[in-house]
MIGU-705639 format. One record per residue (C-alpha): residue number from 1; x, z negated, y negated. Coordinates in steps of 0.25 Angstrom, whole numbers. Each point is the difference from the previous one (the first is absolute). Example, Ala and Ser with C-alpha at 12.3 -4.5 7.8 and 13.67 -1.06 7.14 Angstrom:
! residues 2
(1 (49 -31 18)) (2 (6 2 -14)) 
This chain:
! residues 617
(1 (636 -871 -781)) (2 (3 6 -14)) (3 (-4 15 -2)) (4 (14 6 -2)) (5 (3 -8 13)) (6 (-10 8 7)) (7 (4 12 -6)) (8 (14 -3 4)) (9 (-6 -2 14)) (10 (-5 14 1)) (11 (12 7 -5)) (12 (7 -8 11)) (13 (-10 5 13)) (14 (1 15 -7)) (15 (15 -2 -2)) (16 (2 -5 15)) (17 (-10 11 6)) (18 (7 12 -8)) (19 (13 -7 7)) (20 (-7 1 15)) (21 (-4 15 -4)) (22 (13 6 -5)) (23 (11 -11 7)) (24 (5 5 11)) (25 (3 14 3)) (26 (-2 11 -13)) (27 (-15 1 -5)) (28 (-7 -3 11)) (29 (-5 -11 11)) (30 (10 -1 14)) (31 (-11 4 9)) (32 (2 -8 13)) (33 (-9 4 11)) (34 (-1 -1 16)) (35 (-4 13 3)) (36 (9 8 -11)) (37 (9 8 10)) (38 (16 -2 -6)) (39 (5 14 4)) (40 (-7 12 -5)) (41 (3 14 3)) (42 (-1 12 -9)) (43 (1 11 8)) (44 (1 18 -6)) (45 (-7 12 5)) (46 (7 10 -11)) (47 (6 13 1)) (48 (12 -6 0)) (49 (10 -5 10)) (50 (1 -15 4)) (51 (14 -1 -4)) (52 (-5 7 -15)) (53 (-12 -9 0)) (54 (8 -11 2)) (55 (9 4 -10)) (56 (-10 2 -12)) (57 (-10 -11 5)) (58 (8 -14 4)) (59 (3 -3 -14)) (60 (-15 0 -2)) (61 (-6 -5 12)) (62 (10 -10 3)) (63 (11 -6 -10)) (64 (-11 2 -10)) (65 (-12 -6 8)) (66 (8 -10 7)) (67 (6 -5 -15)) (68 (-15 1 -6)) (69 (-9 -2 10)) (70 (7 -7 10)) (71 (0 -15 -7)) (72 (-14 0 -4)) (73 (-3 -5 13)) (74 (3 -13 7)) (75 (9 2 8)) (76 (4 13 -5)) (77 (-4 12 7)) (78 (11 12 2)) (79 (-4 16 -1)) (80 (10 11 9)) (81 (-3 14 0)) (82 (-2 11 10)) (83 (-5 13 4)) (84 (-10 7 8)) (85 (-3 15 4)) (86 (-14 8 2)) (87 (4 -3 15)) (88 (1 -15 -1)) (89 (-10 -3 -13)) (90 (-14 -2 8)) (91 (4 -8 12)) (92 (10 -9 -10)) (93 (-13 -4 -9)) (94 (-8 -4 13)) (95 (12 -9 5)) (96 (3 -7 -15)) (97 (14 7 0)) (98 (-1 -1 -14)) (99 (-6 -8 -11)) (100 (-1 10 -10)) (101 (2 17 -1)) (102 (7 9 -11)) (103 (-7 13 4)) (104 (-7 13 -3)) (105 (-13 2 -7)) (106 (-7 6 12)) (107 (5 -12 10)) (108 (-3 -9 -12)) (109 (-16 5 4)) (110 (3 -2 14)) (111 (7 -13 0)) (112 (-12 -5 -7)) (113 (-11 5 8)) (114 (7 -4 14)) (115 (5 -12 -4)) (116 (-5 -6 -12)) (117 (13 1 -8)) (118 (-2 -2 -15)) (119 (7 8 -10)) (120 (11 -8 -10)) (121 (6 9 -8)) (122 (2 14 -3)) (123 (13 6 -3)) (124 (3 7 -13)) (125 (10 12 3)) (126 (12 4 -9)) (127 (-2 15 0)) (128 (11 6 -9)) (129 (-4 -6 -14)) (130 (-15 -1 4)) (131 (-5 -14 6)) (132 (-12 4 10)) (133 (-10 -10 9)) (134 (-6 14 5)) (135 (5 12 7)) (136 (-5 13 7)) (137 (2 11 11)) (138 (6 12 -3)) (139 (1 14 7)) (140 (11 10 -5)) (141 (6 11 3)) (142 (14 9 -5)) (143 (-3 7 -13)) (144 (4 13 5)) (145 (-11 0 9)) (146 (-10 10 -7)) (147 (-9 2 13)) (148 (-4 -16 -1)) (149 (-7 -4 -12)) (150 (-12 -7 4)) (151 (0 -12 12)) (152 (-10 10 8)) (153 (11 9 1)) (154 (8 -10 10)) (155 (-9 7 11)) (156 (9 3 11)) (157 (11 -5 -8)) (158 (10 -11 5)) (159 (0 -14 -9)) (160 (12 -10 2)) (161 (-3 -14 -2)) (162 (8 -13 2)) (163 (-13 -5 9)) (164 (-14 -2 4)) (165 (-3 -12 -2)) (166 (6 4 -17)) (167 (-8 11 -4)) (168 (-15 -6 0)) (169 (-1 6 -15)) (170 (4 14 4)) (171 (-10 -1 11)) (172 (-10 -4 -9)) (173 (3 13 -10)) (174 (-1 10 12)) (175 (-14 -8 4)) (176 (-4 1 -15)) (177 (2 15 -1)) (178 (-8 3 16)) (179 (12 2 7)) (180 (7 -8 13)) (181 (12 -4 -3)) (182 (2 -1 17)) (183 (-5 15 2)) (184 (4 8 -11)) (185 (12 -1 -2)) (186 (10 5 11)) (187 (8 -11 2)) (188 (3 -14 -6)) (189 (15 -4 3)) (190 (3 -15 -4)) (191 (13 -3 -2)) (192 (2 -14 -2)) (193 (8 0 -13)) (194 (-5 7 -13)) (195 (15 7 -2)) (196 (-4 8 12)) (197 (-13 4 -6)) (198 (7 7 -10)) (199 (12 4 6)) (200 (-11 9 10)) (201 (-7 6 -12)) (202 (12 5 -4)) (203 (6 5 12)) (204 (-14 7 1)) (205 (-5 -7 14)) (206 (-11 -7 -8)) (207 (-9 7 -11)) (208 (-5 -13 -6)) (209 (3 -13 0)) (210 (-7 -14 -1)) (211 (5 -12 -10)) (212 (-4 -10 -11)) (213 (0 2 -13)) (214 (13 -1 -10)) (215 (9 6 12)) (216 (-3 16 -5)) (217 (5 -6 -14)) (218 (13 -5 6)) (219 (3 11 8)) (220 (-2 10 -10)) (221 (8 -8 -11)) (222 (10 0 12)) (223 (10 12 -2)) (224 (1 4 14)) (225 (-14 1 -1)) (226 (-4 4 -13)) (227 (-14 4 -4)) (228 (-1 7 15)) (229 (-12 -10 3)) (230 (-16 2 -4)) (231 (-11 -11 2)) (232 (-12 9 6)) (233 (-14 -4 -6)) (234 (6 -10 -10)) (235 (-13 -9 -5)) (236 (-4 0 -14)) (237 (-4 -13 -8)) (238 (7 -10 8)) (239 (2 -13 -9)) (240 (8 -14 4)) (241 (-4 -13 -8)) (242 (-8 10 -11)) (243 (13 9 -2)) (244 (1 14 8)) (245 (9 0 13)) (246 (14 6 -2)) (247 (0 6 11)) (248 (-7 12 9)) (249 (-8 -4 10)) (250 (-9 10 11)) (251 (-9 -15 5)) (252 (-7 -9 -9)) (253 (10 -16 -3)) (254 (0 -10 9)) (255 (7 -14 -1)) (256 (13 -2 3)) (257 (7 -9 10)) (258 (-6 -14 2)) (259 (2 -14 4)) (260 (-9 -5 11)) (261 (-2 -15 4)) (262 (-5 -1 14)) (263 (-12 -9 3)) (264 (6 -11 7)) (265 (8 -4 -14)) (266 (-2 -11 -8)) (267 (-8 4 -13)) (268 (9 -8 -8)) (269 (13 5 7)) (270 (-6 14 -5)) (271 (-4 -4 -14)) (272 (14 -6 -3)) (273 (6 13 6)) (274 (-8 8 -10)) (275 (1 -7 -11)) (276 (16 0 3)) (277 (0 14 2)) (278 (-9 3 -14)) (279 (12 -9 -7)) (280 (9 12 2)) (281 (3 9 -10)) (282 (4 14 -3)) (283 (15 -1 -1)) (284 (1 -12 8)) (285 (11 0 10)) (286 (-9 0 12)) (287 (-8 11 -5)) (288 (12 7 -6)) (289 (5 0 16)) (290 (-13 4 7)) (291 (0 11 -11)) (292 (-14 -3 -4)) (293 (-6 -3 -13)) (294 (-6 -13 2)) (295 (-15 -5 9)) (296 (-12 1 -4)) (297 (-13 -8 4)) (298 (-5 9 13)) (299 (-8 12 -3)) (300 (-11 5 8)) (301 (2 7 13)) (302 (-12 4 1)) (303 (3 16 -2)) (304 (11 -2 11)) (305 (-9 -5 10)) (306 (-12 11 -4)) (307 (10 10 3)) (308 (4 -5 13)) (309 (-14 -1 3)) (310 (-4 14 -4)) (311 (12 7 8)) (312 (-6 -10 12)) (313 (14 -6 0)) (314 (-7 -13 2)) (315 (-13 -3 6)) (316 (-12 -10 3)) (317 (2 -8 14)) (318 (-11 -5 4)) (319 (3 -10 10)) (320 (9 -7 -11)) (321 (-9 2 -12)) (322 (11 6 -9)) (323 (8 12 -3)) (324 (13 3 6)) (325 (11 10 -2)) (326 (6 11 9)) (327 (13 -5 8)) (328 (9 11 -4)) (329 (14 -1 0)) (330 (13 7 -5)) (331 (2 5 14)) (332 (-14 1 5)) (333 (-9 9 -10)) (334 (-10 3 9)) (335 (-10 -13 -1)) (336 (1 5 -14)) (337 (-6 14 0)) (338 (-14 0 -5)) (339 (-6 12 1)) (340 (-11 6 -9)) (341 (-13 1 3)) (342 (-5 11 10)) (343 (14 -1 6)) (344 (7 -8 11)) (345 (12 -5 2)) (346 (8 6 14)) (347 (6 -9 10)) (348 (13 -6 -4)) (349 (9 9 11)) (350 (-7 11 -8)) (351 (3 -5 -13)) (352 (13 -2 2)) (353 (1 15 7)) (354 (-4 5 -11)) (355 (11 6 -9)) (356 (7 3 12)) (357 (-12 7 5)) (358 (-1 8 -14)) (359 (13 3 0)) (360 (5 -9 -10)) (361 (14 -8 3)) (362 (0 -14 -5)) (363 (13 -4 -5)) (364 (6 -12 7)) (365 (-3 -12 -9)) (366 (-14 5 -4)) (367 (-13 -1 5)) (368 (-9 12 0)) (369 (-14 2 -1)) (370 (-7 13 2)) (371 (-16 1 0)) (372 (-2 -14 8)) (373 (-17 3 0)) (374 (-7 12 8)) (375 (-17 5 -1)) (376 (-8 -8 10)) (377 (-11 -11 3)) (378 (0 -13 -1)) (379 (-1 -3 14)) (380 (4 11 8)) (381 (-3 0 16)) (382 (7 8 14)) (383 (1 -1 14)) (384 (10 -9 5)) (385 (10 11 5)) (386 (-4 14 -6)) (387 (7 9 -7)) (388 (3 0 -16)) (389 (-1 -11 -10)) (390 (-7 -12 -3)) (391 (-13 6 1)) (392 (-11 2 -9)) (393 (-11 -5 -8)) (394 (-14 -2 7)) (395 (-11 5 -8)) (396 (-10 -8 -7)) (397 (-12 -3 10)) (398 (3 12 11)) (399 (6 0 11)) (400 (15 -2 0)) (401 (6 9 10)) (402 (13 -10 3)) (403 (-12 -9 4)) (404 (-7 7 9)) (405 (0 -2 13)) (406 (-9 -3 15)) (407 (-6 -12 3)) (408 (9 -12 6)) (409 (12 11 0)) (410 (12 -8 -7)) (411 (3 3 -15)) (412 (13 -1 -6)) (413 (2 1 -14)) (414 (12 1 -10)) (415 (-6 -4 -14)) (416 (8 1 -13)) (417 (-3 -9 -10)) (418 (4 9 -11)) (419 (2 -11 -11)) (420 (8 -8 10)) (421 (-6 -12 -4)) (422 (10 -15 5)) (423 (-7 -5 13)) (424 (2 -12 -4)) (425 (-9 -12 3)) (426 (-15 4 3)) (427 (6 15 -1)) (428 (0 13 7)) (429 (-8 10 3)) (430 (-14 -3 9)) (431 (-9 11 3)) (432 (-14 -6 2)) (433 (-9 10 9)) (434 (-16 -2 -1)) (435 (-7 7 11)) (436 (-14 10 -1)) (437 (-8 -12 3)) (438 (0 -12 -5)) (439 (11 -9 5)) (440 (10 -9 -5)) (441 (11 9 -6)) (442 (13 2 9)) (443 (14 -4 -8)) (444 (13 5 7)) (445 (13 -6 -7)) (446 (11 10 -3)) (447 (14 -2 4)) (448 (10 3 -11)) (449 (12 9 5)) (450 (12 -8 -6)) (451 (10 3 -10)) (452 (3 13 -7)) (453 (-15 4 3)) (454 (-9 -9 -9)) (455 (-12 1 0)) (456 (-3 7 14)) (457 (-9 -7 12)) (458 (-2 3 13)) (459 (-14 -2 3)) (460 (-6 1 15)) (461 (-16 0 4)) (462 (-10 5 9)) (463 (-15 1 -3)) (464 (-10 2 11)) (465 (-12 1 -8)) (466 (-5 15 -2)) (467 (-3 6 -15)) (468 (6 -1 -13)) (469 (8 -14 -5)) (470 (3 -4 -15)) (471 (13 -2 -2)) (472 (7 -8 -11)) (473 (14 -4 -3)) (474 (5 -12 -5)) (475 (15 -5 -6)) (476 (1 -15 -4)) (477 (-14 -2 2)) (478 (-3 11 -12)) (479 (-7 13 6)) (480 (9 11 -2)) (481 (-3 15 2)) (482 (-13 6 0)) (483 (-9 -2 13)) (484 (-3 9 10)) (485 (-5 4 12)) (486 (4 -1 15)) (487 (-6 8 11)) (488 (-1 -6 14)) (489 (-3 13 9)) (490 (-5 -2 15)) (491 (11 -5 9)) (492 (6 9 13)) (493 (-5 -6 12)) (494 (2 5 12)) (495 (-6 10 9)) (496 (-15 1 -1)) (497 (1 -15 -9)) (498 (-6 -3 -12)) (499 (2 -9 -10)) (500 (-9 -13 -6)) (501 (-3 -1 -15)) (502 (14 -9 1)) (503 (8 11 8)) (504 (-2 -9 12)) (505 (0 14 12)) (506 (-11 -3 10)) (507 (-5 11 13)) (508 (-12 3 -6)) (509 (-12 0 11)) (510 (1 6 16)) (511 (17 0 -3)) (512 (10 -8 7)) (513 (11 -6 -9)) (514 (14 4 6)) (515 (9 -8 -6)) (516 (12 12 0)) (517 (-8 13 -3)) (518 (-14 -4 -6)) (519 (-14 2 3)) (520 (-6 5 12)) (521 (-13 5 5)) (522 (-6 -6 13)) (523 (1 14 6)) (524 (13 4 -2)) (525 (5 -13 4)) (526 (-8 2 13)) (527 (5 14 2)) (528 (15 -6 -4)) (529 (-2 -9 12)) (530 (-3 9 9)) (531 (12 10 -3)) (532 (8 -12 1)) (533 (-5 -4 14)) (534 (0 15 3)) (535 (15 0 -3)) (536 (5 -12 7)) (537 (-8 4 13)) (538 (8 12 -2)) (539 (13 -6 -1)) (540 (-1 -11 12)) (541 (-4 12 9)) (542 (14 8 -6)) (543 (10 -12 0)) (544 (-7 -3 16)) (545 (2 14 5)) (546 (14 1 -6)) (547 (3 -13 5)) (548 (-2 5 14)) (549 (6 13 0)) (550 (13 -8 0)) (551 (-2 -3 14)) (552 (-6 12 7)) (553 (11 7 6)) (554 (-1 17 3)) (555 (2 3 14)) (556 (11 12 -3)) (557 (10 -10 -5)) (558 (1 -9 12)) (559 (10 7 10)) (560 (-2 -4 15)) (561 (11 2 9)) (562 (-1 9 12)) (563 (0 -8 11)) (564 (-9 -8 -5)) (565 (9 -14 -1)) (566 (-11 -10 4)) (567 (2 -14 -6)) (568 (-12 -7 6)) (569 (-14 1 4)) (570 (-12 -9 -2)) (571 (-14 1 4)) (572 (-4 8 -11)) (573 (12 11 -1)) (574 (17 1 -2)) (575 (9 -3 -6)) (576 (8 13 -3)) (577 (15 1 -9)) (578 (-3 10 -11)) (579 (10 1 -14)) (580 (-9 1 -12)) (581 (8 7 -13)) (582 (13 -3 7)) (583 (-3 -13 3)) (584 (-1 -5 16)) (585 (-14 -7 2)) (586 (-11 -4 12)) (587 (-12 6 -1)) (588 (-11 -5 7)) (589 (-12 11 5)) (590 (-12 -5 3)) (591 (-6 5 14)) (592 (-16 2 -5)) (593 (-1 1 17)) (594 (1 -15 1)) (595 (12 3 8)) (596 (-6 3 13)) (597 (8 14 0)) (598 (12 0 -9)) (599 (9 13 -1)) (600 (14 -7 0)) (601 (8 12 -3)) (602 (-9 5 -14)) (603 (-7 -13 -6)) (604 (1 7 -13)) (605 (-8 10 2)) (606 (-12 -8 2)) (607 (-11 -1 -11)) (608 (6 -14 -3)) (609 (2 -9 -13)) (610 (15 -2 -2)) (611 (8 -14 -7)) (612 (13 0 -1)) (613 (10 -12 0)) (614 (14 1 -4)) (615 (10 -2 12)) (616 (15 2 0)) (617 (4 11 7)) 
């Protein structure tokens, strides 16, 4: 073949292979793939409403996607939108709800650590004519306010704030500064709605308030509002992209809102969704109705996650091997309370009591929190059924008072577990007892008491070995507490007993077990017999004579007629018609002369015996 033929040749293979590369659909190949999904769901936690996320979202996440994305696959894939709440956003990941999240910085480290999800693409705000990837925490106050000038003046103080789960930068400032953002002030009041965080600074119910940066700009450029707002503890320095932040901000910045892909997606589903997404451009119409600059490749979120971390927000589980978040919700602050170190967090009916208690009313709508953690021990310990709190804290190897008690005499223990660790699987709290000797330690599961008391047991033992015992507690397999000291004191037996090295009450020798009373000596038991024979002779011989007496009859009260009326006569005496006590009878008088001479006329004055049978008259 000639040389321009081959040359010819070539140019005709490249010519054919740009073809399969750019024919089809747009720049790129029509991806066809078994185990590519074909709908794919793009779901919002924000601050916003689902009806507003919709709103500022669907031109993006669906018309947008559906047009640019959707047809690089074979068969196309589709993209809808949706929504989902700090109530639903843990158990939607686990069941796959949704295929990718738009979300919070501080879920962004949650999602990631729980379930693997990988960062996309980060969100450049439009905030007035500044275009931000960073934002941070602010606490301010009204300006008129001369007695607050520092954030350590927001002891005893009442701060608003929209909710818990949104003011992890503030958190971290009181942290920074050495104070508890749980305990001193006197009250936190979470309104739901950033409008009423200002609308109670101003009507005086809050003394400060809680929000992100920018909105103390707004609303002291507002001319209801004008210039009545002041940032506390605004931060010097802070830069963005190597220019200075142009607004006041108490935290350090953190990244904004992200997009998320969740680990059962396919990587190329999420590439092409990222690469669609960092085609959009400042101006564009998509980003012109989310009122958003434009994405940006994903920042790190690293800071987001520390912070969590640090405020204990999200901890190390580990029977799962990885960190997970606090369950908080809207609706349900409590899982979210962490207090600081040294303090613990009160039962949940407590909690929730607790304005009430200090005399603070919480406005219908609101949610109010008032110094949630009290002074106490880790594990703290009381008898089942006595007086007071929880109970307290045993000391470190002496005995524990709560813990002592006699051999074998049952135990019942109501034992707080002051962190309120899950139960969970392999949790709860185990007490394991080792005895003065050396024998295989003793554990005794505790019984958790049920909602609205989390973290108390029940706990029931006996011991019947004497001396001292090591106690040590345990929640989730981690000893927990300090260890200390039971005292197993002699047992109560019963009379004259004593008991064994094991409590076991034995009669000790020349004593004779009575099951009822105790222990007796020969002697006494002897002398016991004899009294009691003594008393029962006794008895026999009364019960016989009055037993008798019923039938001996006194002579005055038989009345003889005169005559004599003679019934009959026999060989041994008469038979004579008498009335005893009004009643007509026969008495029969014995003749002691054998009858040889009877006296017919007088037989009742003989020395006779008399029986008396009942005879109609």
């Amino acid at each position: 073949m000639p040389r321009d033929s081959t040359c010819l040749a070539l140019l005709v293979v490249v010519a054919i292979g740009s073809l399969g590369t750019e024919g089809g659909v747009g720049a790129h190949n029509r991806v066809s793939n078994a185990t590519i999904a074909r709908k794919y769901r793009i779901h919002g936690m924000t601050p916003y409403s689902e009806s507003v996320f919709t709103k500022k979202f669907s031109t993006t996440f669906v018309d947008y996607l559906n047009r640019a994305v959707g047809p690089r696959f074979a068969p196309p894939i589709e993209f809808e939108i949706g929504s989902q709440s700090f109530d639903s956003i843990f158990d939607s990941a686990a069941r796959q709800k949704f295929e990718f999240i738009f979300t919070f910085p501080n879920m962004v480290g949650c999602l990631e650590a729980e379930f693997r999800a990988q960062p996309l693409v980060t969100l450049r705000e439009l905030r007035g004519e500044h275009e931000l990837n960073r934002y941070g925490g602010v606490v301010f106050t009204r300006s008129d306010r001369q007695d607050i000038r520092d954030i350590r003046d927001l002891e005893g103080k009442v701060i608003a704030a929209t909710s818990i789960l949104l003011m992890q930068h503030q958190w971290k400032v009181f942290a920074d500064v050495g104070m508890s953002m749980l305990s001193d002030p006197k009250a936190l009041l979470f309104t739901g709605d950033e409008s009423k965080v200002i609308d109670l600074l101003l009507s005086g119910e809050a003394d400060a308030g809680f929000t992100r940066t920018d909105h103390v700009e707004s609303f002291n450029a507002d001319p209801r509002y004008l210039n009545m707002f002041r940032v506390l503890n605004p931060r010097e320095g802070l830069t963005i992209e190597g220019r200075p932040f142009p607004f006041a901000s108490t935290s350090i910045l953190y990244p904004e809102k992200a997009l998320l892909a969740m680990e059962h997606v396919n990587f190329r589903v999420s590439r092409e969704v990222t690469d669609a997404l960092l085609s959009l451009h400042k101006g564009d119409v998509e980003m012109e109705t989310a009122g958003a600059a434009e994405w940006q490749t994903a920042l790190s979120y690293a800071p987001a996650r520390d912070l969590y971390i640090s405020l204990g927000l999200m901890t190390y589980n580990t029977l799962l091997h990885r960190h997970q978040c606090i369950r908080a919700t809207l609706t349900n602050f409590y899982p979210g309370i962490k207090c600081p170190q040294g303090l613990y967090l009160k039962s949940e009916s407590d909690v929730h009591a607790g304005c009430e208690a200090s005399g603070l009313v919480c406005k219908q709508g609101h949610m109010c929190l008032c110094k949630p953690c009290k002074t106490g021990s880790e594990i703290e310990v009381r008898r089942q059924g006595a007086p007071g709190g929880p109970g307290a804290g045993c000391p470190k190897m002496l005995p524990c008072e709560a813990l002592s008690t006699k051999q074998n005499e049952p135990l019942e223990l109501r034992v707080l577990d002051n962190l309120r660790r899950p139960v969970g699987d392999g949790g709860g709290l185990v007490m394991r007892v080792y005895g003065p000797s050396k024998q295989a330690p003793r554990e005794f599961k505790g019984v958790p008491v049920g909602v609205g008391e989390e973290g108390v047991y029940h706990v029931n033992m006996s011991f019947g070995i004497l001396g001292m015992h090591v106690v040590e507690f345990y929640v989730g397999g981690v000893q927990a507490g300090e260890t200390t000291l039971m005292e197993v004191t002699v047992a109560d037996c019963g009379y004259n007993m004593v008991p064994d090295n094991e409590g076991v009450c034995y009669c000790p020798s020349g004593f004779i077990r009575e099951s009822l009373l105790g222990c007796f000596h020969f002697t006494w038991l002897l002398l016991l017999l004899c009294f009691v024979v003594l008393i029962g002779v006794g008895w026999f011989a009364l019960t016989r004579i009055r037993r008798e007496g019923m039938w001996i009859i006194k002579r005055e009260d038989l009345k003889f007629f005169d005559p004599p009326l003679i019934l009959g006569r026999g060989k041994y005496g008469v038979v004579s018609k008498a009335e005893y006590r009004g009643t007509i009878v026969a008495v029969k008088c014995w003749d002691t002369s054998g009858g040889r001479e009877r006296d017919r006329t007088k037989p009742h004055s003989r020395s006779s015996h008399s029986s008396i049978g009942h005879r109609p008259p």
